[in-house]
N, C-alpha and C positions, 0 to 999 in steps of 0.2 A: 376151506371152511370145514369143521369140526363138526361131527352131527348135532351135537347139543346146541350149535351156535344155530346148526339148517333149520332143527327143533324150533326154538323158537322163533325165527322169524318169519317161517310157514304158521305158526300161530297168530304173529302180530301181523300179519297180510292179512289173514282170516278176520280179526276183530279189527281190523282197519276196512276191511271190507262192508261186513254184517254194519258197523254202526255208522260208515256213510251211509248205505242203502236203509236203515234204519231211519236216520236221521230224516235224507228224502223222503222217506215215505209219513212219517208223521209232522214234519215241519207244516205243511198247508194244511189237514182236518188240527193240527193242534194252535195254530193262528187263530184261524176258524172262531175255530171251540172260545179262546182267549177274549179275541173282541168280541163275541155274541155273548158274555157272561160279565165283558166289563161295563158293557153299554145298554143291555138289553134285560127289562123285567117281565118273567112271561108266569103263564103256570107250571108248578114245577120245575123252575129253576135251583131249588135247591137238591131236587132228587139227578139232575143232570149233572151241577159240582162234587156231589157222593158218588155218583158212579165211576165220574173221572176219574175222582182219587183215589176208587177202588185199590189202582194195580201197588198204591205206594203200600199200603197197608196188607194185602191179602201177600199169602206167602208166593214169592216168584216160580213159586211146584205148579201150585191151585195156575196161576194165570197160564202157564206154558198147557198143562193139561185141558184146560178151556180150547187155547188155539187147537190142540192137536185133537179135538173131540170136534172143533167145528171144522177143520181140514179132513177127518175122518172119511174113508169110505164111503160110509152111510151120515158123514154130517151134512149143515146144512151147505157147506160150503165144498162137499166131497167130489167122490166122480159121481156116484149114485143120482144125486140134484143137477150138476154141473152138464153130465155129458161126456166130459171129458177130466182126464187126470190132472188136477192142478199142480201138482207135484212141488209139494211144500212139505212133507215130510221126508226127517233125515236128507235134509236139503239146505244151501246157505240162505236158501230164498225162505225156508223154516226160520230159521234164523234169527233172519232179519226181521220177520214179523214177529216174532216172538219178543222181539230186544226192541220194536217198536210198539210195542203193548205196554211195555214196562215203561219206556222212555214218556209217554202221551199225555201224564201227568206234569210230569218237571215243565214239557213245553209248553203247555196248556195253562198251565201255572204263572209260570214266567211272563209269558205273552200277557195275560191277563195284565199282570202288573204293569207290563209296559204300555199298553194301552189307556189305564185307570191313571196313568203320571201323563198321558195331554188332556191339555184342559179341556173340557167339553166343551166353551164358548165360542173357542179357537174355531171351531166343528163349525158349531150354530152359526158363528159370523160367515164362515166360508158358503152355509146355504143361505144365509139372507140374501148374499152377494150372486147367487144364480147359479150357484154350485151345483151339479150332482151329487147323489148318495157318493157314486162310484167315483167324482171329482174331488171329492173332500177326503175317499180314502186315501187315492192315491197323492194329491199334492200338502195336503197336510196331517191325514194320522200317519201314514207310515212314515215320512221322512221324519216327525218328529219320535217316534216309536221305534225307529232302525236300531238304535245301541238295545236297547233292552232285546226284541226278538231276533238280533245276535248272540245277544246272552241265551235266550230261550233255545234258538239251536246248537250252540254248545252245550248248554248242560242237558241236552237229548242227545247229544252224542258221544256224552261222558259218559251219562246213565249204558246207553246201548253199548259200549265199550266194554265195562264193568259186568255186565249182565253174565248172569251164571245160570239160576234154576229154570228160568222159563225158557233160553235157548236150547238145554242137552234134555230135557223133555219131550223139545218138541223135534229137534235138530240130530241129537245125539254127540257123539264126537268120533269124527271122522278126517283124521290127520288130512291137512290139505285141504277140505271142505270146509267141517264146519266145528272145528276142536279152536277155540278161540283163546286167548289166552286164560283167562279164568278156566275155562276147562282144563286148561294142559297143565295149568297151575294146581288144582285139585288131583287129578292122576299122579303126578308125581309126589304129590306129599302121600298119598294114600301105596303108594309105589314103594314109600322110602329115600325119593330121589330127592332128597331138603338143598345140594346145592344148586341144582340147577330149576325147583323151584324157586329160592331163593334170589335168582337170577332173573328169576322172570315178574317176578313182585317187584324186583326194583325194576323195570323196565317199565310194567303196569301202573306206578308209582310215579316215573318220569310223565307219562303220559296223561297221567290224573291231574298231579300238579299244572302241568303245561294247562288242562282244558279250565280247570277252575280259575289259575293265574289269567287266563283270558277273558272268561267271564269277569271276575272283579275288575278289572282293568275297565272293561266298556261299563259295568254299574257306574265305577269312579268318574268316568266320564261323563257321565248324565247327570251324577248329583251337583248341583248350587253351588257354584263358590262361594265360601263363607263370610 
């Protein structure tokens, strides 16, 4: 094996790593989030949908620099408050949170939708019938909900794949740790190295296509035959 070839595939372990544990880590608050906005009217629900979608909009600097100010020494979430060193800075465990900041929107999103496509009646019949809250989630929204918040964890694990400014903010890039492919892809253009960035864009590429090609695949399978 050639180092370029070692190169990157210590990169694509790394962003295979970050965006499972990304993925984990927001898949359940971004369901959460999804069915409490598709089912539920409160106060300030609209300032709860804005802030979600904060990360899609704000530049991925501002939101990695957010984590790293609340992971900070003296943040709320540092040693200083904590007790002890969380050790999320310049760490994969950075990372991953970082790329799951970014990702929280897509899922949150996604899930919404697949929740708002069962019908609410469906719901309401299951408690006329003596259902639980917690009965009716589990034996009829999520099984009829399952293809869409597959979708919603795919494309939170495409997103946190992808993910560039909010992880080397907060993460940096540290070959092996936490230089993910987008990272290792920007050093080498910035480096001069265009083939073997090159190389790793069509890799990055393979990987994109695959996660979208899967998403659409399970939407197509939920939509109506005509």
């Amino acid at each position: 094996m050639d180092g370029d070839t070692a190169y990157a595939l210590s990169a694509l372990a790394v962003s295979l790593r970050v965006a499972l544990g990304a993925t984990a880590l927001v898949l359940l608050p971004g369901v959460a989030l999804g069915r409490l906005l598709a089912r539920s009217d409160f106060p300030g629900k609209s300032a709860v949908e804005t802030f979600v979608a904060l990360p899609l909009v704000l530049p991925p600097t501002a939101v990695g620099y957010l984590v790293l100010r609340l992971f900070a020494r003296d943040g709320p979430l540092g040693q200083r408050v904590l007790g002890f060193d969380p050790d999320v800075i310049l760490t994969w465990r950075g990372a991953v949170i970082a790329s799951a900041a970014m990702a929280l929107p897509l899922v949150a999103r996604t899930a919404r939708v697949a929740f708002e496509g069962v019908p609410a009646r469906l719901e309401l019949m299951g408690r006329s019938l003596g259902l639980s809250r917690a009965q009716v989630l589990r034996r009829i929204t999520l099984p009829l909900a399952r293809g869409g918040l597959a979708a919603a964890a795919l494309l939170g694990f495409g997103r946190a794949l992808g993910e560039f400014g909010a992880t080397v903010v907060v993460a940096g890039s540290i070959p092996g740790r936490t230089q993910t492919l987008s990272i290792a892809i920007f050093e080498d253009i910035q480096l001069g190295r265009g083939g073997r960035a090159l190389a790793m864009i069509g890799l990055s590429t393979l990987l994109a296509f695959a996660t979208v090609w899967s998403v659409e695949a399970l939407l197509r399978s939920r939509r109506p035959a005509a």
